[in-house]
C-alpha positions as CSV (number, residue, x, y, z in Angstrom):
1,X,7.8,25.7,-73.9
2,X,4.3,26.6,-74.4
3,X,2.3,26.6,-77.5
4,X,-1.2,27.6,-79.0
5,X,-3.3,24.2,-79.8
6,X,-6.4,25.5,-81.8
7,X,-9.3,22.9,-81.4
8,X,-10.2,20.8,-84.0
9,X,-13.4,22.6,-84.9
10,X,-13.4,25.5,-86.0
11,X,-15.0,28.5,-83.8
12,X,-18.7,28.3,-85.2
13,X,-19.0,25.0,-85.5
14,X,-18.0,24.7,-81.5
15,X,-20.6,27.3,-80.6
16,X,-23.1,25.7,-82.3
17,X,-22.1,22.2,-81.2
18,X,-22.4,23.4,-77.5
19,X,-25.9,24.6,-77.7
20,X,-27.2,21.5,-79.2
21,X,-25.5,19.7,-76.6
22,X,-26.5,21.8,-73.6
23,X,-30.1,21.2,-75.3
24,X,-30.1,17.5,-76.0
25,X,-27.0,15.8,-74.6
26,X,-26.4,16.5,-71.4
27,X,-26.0,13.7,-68.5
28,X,-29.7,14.4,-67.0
29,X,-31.2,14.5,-70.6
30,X,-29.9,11.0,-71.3
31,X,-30.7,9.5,-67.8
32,X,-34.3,10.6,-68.4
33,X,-34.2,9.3,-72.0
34,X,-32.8,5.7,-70.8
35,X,-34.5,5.6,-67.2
36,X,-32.9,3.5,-64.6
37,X,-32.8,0.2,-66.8
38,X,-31.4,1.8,-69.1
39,X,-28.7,3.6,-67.4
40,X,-27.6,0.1,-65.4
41,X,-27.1,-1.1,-68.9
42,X,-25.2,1.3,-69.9
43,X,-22.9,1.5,-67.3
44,X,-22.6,-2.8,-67.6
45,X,-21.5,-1.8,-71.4
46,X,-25.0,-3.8,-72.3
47,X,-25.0,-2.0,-75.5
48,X,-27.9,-4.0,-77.3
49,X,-30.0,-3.2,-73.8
50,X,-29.9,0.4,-74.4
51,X,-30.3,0.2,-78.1
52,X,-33.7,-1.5,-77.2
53,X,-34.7,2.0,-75.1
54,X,-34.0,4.1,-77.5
55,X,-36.1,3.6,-80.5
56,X,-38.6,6.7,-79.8
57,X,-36.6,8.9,-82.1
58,X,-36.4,11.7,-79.8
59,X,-32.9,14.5,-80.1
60,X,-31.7,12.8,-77.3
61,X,-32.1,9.1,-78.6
62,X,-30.4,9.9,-81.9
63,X,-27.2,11.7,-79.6
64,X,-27.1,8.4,-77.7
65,X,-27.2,6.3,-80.5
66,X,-24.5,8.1,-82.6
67,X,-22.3,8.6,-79.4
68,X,-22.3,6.3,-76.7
69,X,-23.8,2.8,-79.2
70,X,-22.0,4.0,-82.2
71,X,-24.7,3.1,-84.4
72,X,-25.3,5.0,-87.8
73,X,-28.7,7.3,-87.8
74,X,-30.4,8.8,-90.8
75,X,-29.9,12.1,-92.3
76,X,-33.2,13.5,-91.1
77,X,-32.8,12.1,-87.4
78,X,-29.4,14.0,-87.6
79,X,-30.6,17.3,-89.0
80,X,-33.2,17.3,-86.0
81,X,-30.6,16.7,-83.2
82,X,-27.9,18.3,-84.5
83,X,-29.6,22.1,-85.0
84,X,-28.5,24.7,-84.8
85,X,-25.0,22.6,-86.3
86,X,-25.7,21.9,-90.0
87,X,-25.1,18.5,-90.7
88,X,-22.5,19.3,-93.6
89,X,-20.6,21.3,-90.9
90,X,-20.8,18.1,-88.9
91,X,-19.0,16.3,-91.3
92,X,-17.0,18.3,-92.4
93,X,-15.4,19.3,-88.9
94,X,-15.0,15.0,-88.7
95,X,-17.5,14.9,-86.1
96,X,-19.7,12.5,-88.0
97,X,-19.3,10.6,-91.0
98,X,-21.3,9.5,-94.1
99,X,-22.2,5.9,-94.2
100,X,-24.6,3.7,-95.9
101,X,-27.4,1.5,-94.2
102,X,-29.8,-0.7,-96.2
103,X,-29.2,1.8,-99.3
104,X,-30.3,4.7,-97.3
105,X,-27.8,8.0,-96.2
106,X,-26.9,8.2,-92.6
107,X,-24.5,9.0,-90.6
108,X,-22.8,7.9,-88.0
109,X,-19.6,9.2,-85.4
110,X,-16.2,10.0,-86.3
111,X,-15.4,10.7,-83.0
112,X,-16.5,9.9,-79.4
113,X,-18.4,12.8,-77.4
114,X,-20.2,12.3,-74.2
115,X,-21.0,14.4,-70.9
116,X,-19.4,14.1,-67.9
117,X,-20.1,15.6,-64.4
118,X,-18.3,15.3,-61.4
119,X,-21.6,14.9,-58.4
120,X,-23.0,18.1,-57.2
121,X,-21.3,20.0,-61.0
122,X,-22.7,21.0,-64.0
123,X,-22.1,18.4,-67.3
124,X,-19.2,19.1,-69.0
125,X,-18.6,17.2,-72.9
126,X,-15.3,15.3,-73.6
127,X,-13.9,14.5,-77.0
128,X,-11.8,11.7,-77.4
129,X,-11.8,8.5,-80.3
130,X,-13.9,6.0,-80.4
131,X,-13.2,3.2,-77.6
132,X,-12.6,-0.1,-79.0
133,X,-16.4,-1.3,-78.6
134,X,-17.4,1.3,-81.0
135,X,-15.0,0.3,-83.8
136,X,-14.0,-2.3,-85.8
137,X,-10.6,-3.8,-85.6
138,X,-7.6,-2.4,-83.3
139,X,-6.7,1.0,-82.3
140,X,-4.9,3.2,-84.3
141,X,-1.7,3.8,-82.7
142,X,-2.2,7.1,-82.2
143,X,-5.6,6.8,-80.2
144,X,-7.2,9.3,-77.8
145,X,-8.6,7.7,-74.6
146,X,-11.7,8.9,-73.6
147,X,-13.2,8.3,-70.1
148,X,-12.2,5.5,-69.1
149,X,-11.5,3.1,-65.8
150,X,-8.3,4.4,-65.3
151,X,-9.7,8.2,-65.8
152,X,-12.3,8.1,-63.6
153,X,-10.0,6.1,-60.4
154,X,-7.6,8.9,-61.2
155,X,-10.0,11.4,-60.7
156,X,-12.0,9.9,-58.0
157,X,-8.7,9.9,-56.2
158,X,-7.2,13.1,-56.6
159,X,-7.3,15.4,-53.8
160,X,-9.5,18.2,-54.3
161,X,-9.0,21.9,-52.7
162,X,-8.1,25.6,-53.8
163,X,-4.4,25.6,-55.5
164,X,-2.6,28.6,-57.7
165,X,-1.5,26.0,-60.5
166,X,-2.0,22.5,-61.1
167,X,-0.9,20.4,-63.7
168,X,-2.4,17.3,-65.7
169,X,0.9,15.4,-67.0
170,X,-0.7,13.3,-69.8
171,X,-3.4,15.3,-70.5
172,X,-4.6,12.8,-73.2
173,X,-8.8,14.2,-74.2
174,X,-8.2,16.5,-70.9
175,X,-10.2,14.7,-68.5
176,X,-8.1,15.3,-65.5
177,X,-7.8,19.0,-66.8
178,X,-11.4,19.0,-66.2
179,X,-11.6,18.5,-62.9
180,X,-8.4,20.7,-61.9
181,X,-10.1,23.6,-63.3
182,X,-12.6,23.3,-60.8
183,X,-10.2,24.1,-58.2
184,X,-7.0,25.1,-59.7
185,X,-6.2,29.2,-60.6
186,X,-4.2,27.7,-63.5
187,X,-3.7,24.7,-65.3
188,X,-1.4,23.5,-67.4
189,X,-1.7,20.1,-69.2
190,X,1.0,18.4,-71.3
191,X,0.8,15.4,-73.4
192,X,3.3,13.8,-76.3
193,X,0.5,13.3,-78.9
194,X,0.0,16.4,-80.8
195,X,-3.4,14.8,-82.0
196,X,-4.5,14.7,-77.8
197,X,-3.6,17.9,-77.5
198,X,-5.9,19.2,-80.3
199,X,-8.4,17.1,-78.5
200,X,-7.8,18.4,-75.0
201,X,-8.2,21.9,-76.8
202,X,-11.1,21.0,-78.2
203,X,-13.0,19.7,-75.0
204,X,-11.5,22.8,-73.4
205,X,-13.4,25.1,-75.6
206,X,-16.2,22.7,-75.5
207,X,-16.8,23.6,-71.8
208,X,-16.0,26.9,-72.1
209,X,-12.1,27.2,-70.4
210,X,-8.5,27.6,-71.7
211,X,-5.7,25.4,-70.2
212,X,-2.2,25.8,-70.9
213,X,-1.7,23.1,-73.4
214,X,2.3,21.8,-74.1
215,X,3.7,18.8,-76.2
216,X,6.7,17.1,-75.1
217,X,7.8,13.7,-73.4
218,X,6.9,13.0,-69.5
219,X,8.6,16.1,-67.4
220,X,10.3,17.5,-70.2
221,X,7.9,20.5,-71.1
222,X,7.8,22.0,-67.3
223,X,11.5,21.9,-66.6
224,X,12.6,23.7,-64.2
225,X,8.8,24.6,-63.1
226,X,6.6,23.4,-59.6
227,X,3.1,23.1,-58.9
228,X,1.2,22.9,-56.3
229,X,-0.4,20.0,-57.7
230,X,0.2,17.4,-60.1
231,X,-2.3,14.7,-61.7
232,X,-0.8,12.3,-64.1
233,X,-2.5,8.9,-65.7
234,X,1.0,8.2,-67.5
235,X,1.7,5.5,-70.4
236,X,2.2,3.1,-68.0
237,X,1.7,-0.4,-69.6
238,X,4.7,-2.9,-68.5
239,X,6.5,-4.7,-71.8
240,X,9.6,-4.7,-74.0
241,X,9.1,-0.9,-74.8
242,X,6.5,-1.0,-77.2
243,X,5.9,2.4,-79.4
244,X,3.7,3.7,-81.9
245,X,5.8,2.2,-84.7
246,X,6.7,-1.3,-83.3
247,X,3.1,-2.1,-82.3
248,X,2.3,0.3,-79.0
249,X,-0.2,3.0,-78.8
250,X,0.7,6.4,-77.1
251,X,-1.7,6.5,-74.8
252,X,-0.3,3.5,-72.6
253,X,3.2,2.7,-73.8
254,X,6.3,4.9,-73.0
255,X,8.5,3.4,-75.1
256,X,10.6,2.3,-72.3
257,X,10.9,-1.4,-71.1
258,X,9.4,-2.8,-67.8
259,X,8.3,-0.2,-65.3
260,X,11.3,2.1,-66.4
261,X,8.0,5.2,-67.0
262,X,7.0,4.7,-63.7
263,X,9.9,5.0,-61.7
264,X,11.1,8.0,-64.3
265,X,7.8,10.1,-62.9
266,X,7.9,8.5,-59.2
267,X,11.7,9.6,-58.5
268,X,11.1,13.3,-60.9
269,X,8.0,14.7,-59.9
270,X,9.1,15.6,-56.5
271,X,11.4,18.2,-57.6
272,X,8.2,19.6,-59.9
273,X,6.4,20.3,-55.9
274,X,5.8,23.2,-54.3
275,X,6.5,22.6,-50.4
276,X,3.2,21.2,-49.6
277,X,2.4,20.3,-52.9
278,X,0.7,16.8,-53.5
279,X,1.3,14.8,-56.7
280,X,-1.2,11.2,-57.7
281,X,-0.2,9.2,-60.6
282,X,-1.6,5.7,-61.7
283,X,1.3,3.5,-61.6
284,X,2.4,-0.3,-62.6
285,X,5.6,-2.1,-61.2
286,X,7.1,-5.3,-61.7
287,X,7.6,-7.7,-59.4
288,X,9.8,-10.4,-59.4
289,X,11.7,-13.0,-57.6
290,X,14.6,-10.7,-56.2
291,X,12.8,-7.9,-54.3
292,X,9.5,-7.2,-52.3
293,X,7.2,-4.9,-54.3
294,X,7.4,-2.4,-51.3
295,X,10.8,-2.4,-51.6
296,X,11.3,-1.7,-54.7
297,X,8.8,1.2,-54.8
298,X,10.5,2.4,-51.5
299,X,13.6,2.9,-53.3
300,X,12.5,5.0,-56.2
301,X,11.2,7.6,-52.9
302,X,14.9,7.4,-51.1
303,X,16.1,10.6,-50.8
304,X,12.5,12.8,-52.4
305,X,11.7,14.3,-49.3
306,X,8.2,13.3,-49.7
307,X,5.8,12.0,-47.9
308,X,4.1,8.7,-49.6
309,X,1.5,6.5,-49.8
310,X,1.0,3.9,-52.1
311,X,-1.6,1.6,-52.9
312,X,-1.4,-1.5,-54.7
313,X,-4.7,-2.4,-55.9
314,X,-4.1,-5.6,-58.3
315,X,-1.6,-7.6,-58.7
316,X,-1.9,-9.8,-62.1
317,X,0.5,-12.7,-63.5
318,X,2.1,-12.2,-67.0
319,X,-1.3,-14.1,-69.0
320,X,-3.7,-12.0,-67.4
321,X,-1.8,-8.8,-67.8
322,X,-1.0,-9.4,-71.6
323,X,-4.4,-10.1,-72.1
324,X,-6.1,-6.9,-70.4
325,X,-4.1,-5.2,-72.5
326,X,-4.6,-7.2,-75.3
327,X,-8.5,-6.6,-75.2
328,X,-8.3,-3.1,-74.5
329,X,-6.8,-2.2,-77.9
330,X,-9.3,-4.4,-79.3
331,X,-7.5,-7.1,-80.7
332,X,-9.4,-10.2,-81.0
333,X,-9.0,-13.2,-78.8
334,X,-7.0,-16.0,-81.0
335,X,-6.5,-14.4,-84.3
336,X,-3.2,-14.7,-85.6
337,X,-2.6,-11.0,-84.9
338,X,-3.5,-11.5,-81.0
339,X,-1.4,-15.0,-81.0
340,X,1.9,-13.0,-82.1
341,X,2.1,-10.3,-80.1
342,X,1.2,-12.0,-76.9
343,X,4.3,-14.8,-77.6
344,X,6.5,-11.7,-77.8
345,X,5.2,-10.1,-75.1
346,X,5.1,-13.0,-72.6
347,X,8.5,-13.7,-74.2
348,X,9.6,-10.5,-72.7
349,X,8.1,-11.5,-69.3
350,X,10.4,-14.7,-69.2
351,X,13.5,-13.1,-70.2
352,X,12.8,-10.4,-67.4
353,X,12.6,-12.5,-64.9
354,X,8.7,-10.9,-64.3
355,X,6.7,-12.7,-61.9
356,X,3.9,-10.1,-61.6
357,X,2.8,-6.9,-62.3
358,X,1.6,-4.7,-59.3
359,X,-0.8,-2.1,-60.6
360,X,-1.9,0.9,-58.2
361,X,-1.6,4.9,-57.1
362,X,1.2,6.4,-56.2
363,X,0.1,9.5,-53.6
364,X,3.1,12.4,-52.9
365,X,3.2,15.2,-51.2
366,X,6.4,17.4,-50.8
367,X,8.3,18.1,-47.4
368,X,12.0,18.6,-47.8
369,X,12.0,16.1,-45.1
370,X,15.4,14.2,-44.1
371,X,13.1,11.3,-43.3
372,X,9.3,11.5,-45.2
373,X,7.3,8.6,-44.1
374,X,6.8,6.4,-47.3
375,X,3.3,3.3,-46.3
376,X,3.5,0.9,-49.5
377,X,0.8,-1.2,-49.1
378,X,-1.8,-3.4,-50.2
379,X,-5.5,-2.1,-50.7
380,X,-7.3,-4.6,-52.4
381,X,-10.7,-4.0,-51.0
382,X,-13.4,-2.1,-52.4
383,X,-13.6,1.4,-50.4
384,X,-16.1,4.2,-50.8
385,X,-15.8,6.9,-53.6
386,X,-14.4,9.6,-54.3
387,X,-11.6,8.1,-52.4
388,X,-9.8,12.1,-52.5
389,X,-10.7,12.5,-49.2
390,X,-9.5,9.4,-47.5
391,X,-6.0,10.6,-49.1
392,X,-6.0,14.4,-48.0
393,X,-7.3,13.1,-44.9
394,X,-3.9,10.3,-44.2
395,X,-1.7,13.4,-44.8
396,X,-3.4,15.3,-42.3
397,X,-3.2,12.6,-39.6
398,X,0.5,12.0,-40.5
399,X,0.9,15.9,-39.6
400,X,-0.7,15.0,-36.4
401,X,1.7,12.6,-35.5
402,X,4.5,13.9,-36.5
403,X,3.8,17.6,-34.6
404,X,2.8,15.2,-31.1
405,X,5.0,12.5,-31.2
406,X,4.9,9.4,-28.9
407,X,5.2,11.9,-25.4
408,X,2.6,14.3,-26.5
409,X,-0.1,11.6,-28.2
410,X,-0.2,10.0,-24.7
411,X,-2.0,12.8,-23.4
412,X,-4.3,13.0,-26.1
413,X,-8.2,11.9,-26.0
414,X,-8.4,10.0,-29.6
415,X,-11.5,9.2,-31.3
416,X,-12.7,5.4,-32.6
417,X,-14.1,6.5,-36.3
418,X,-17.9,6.2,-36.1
419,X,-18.0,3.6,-38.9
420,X,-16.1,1.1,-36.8
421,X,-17.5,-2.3,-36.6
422,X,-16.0,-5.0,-34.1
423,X,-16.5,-8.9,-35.4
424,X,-16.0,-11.6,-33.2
425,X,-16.0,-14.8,-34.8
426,X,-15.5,-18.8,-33.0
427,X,-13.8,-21.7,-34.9
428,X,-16.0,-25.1,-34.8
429,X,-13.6,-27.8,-33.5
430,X,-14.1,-31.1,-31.3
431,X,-14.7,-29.6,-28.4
432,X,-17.3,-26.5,-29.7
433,X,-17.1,-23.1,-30.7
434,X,-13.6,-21.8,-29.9
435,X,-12.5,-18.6,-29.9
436,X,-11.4,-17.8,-33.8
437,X,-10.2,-14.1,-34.1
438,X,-11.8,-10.6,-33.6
439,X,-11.1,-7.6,-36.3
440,X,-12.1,-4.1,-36.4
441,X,-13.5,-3.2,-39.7
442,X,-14.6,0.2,-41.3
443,X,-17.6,0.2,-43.0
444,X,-16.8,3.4,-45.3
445,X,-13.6,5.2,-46.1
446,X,-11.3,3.0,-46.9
447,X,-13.0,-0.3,-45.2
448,X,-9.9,-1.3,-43.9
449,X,-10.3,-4.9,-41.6
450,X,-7.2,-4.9,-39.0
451,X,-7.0,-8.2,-36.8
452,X,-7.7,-7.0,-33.1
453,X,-6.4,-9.2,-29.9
454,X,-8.5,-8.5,-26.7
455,X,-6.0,-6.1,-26.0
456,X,-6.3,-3.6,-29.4
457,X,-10.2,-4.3,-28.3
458,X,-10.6,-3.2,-25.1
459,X,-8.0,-0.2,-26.0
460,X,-10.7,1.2,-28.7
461,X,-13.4,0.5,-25.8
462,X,-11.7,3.1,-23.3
463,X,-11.0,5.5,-26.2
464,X,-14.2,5.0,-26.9
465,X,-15.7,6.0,-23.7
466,X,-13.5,9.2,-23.6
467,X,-10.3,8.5,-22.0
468,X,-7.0,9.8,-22.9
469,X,-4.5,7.4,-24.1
470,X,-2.1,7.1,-21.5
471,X,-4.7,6.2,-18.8
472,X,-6.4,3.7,-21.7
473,X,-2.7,1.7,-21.4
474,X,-2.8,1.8,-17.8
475,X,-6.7,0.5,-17.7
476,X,-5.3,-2.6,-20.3
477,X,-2.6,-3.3,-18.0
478,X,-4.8,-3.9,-15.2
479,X,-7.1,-5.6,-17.2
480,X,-4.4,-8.3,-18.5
481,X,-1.7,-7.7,-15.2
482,X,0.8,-6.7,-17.5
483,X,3.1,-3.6,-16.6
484,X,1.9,-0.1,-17.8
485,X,5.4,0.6,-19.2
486,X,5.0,-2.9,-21.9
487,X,1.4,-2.1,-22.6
488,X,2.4,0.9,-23.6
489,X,5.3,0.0,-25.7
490,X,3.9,-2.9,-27.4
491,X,0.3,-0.7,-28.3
492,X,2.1,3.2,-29.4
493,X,3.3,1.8,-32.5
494,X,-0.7,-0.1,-32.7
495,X,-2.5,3.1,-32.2
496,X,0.0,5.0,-34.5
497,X,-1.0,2.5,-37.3
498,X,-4.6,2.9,-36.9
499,X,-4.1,6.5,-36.5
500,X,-3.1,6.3,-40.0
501,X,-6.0,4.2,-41.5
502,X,-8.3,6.4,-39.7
503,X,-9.3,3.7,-37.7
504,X,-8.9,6.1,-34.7
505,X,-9.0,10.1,-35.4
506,X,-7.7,12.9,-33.3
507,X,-9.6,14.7,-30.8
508,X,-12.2,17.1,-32.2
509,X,-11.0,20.7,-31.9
510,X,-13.1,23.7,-30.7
């Protein structure tokens, strides 16, 4: 069910907030105002480094300083940057509130407001809370996220193109609603928190767009619906089930113990597809002594129809995980209030049985296939951003695959990516250098290494020089005096797998 969520500020206030933002706040203005020092500083979170570079008392300065440093500013330095947006309307909207410095009035922010662009766009302005290093003491369970790590992976990650609808589940301060609008005819966004939802309205109207904005738990509020394409950054956070009342904040915690959120979302959103449709949610799992983490993810596809890919990007033990989590809500390391709630939550770990938690992206897209091909894997390395592209790009060479099969990609002239490397490297033992191992290894995409024997090798090397793949197994076989028919056999499944990674692409088209 769909329902009208008025921003927080009122009408004026948000037409006079956007000029003064489009006139002093924008992401150029502050790059220029903090130079490139200043801007490495920022993005380290070096927060006394750009306080340092911004004491020139310019519009822009004073917007920094309230905004991204959380530091109070006078009255006067507010009127100035502020204008046309009377500083009482300011305060009185709960953008900014009084404070006291060294007996003098100033002011300082209520709330957290920044630009955002996504490259080659105009800025857009996202409201949200303050983070934890702006404020004092833990979040309030209610908190808005802002942008964020998890945000910005999300969105880095998502598959862009033209779509009718699209849908942001967990909308949160509506940065993922952001970047749908871009491409999406329509978009709805959905969150649990009416307080986000006022937010997400509020940075809608901020940047000038209207999204269809709906309050209600996970799927719940598009039953029945589908979209072409789904976005979700869900309350993920493994534990006993925390909520807002026993010590959980709604942006992360579900409520629901272990990785019971996750699998929820992974085994419904394929019925919420269109046919085509793609869905990318951030997703946790646990891992434990009884099951492979592939496995288990595996299962919660069986019987979707979908297509999958999955990355696991960390894996952390219970310690580390607890205290991530920990920091992020801005508890402080050893207080008594840090000390209790990660005993009960390591607790929780033991009784579970919890080894691990696996921490990644989940990538669907909808087939009404009898038998989807589901790749879990792991994808630790650092690969090149936005990573959208590498993921639009798999499901396009798994529709080459699938349309050619093993008889028809024999005849066909593959491609070794342009950014391929080959490194050769010796072992020193008693008697000299010894052969060590070779790998091929992308140097942009997804950088994947893949161990290489002299066969894989010398099989890139004939692709390379233009022949077709059949008569590439046949030149290996003569090479190594193995029969055609076992080259073959043993390397299809070799070239299918790097087919995949984009190690090797299909022939160009005319």
């Amino acid at each position: 069910m769909s329902t009208d969520w008025a921003p927080l500020f009122p009408a004026a206030v948000l037409t006079r907030l956007r000029y003064a933002l489009q006139a002093h706040y924008s992401s150029e203005a502050v790059n220029e105002a903090l130079g490139l020092a200043g801007s490495a500083a920022l993005a380290r979170g070096d927060l006394l480094g750009v306080e340092r570079l911004t004491r020139q008392g310019s519009a822009t300065e004073a917007w920094i300083r309230l905004f991204l440093l959380g530091q109070p500013i006078s009255e006067s330095e507010a009127v100035r940057a502020l204008a046309p947006l009377g500083l009482p309307d300011a305060i009185g909207c709960g953008l900014l509130t009084s404070a006291q410095a060294g007996g003098a009035a100033t002011v300082r922010a209520a709330l957290d407001l920044r630009p955002y662009s996504e490259d080659g766009g105009p800025d857009w302005w996202i409201l949200s809370d303050l983070g934890a290093e702006l404020r004092v003491g833990p979040l309030d369970p209610e908190h808005v996220l802002g942008i964020g790590a998890a945000a910005t992976t999300l969105a880095q990650a998502t598959i862009r193109g033209p779509v009718s609808n699209a849908l942001d589940l967990g909308t949160g301060s509506g940065v993922q609603a952001l970047h749908l609008s871009r491409h999406a005819e329509r978009v709805v966004a959905t969150d649990l928190s009416p307080r986000a939802l006022r937010m997400a309205a509020t940075t809608a109207a901020l940047n000038g767009l209207s999204w269809d904005l709906r309050q209600g738990s996970l799927l719940q509020p598009v039953a029945g619906e589908q979209f072409d394409q789904i976005v979700c950054n869900p309350p993920f956070i493994v534990g006993p089930g925390f909520t807002a009342e026993s010590g959980g904040f709604t942006y992360r915690d579900s409520g629901l113990a272990g990785d019971a959120v996750c699998r929820e979302l992974v085994t419904g959103l394929p019925a919420r597809l269109t046919p085509g449709g793609t869905a990318q949610l951030l997703a946790n799992w646990t891992i434990d002594a009884t099951q492979d983490w592939a496995e288990r993810l595996t299962g919660w596809l069986q019987g979707s129809g979908c297509d999958a890919w999955v990355w696991q990007r960390e894996v952390a033990e219970p310690g580390e995980y607890i205290s991530l989590w920990l920091r992020d809500a801005g508890e402080q390391p050893g207080s008594e209030r840090w000390r209790a709630r990660y005993e009960r939550w390591r607790n929780w770990f033991d009784e579970a049985g919890v080894l691990a938690v696996g921490m990644g992206l989940v990538n669907l897209r909808q087939m009404h296939s009898s038998r989807p091909v589901v790749i879990c894997e792991d994808v630790p390395q650092p690969i090149e951003q936005p990573a959208g592209p590498a993921v639009a790009s798999w499901f396009e060479r798994l529709d080459y695959l699938r349309a050619l099969g093993p008889a028809g990609l024999a005849t066909e002239r593959l491609r070794p990516a342009l950014d391929l490397v080959l490194d050769e490297r010796s072992l020193l033992g008693p008697d000299g250098w010894q052969p060590g191992f070779t790998q091929l290894r992308q140097s942009g995409g997804m950088r994947w290494e893949v161990e290489a024997d002299s066969a894989v090798a010398g099989l890139v090397a004939a692709l390379s020089a233009g022949l077709a793949l059949q008569p590439a197994f046949e030149l290996i076989s003569q090479l190594l005096d193995l029969p055609s028919d076992d080259v073959a056999a043993a390397l299809t499944p070799v070239v299918e797998d790097l087919l995949r990674r984009g190690v090797l692409l299909p022939p160009r088209r005319s």
